[in-house]
TORGUSE-46534 format. One record per residue (C-alpha): x, y, z. Coordinates in steps of 0.5 Angstrom, whole numbers, plus 2048, in hexadecimal, padded with zeros to 3 digits. Each point is the difference from the previous one (the first is absolute). Layout:
N
XYZ;...
This chain:
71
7CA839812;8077FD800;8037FB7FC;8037FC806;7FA7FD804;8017FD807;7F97FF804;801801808;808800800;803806804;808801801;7FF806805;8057FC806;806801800;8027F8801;7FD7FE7F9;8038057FE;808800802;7FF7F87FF;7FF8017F9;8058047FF;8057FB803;7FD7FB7FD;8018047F8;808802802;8027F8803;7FD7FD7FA;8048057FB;8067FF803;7FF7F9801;8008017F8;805805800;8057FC805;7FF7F87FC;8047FD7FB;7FE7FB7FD;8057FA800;8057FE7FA;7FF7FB7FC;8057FA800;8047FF7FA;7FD7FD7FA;8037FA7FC;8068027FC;7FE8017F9;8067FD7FB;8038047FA;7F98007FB;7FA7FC805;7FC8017FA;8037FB7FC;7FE7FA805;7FA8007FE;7FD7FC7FA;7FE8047F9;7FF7FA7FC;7FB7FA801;7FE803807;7FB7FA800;8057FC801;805802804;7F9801805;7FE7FB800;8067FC801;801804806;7F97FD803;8027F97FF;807802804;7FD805805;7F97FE800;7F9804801;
């Protein structure tokens, strides 16, 4: 008994067979010869991004920016 059980299914003929394999090789070159597009640049970092980030009271300086940019 095989692992592998197909009920009623034959690959005998020679047109099944020579269009998967041009169907299996088109597919791999197609992944071969692709190349994903670069993204574009992102925004400019400035010298310590990190530094723009409130650290004290994050609350507030939260919540005065939904007042200003709103929810």
């Amino acid at each position: 008994m095989s692992l592998f059980f197909l009920p009623h299914v034959q690959f005998n003929s020679f047109p099944s067979w020579t269009f998967l394999v041009y169907a299996l090789a088109s597919l791999i070159l197609y992944g071969l010869t692709t190349r994903t597009r670069p993204l574009p640049p992102g925004p400019r970092l400035g010298l310590f991004p990190s530094v723009k980030l409130p650290h004290a009271y994050q609350w507030l300086t939260y919540a005065k920016w939904r007042h200003i940019y709103g929810i």
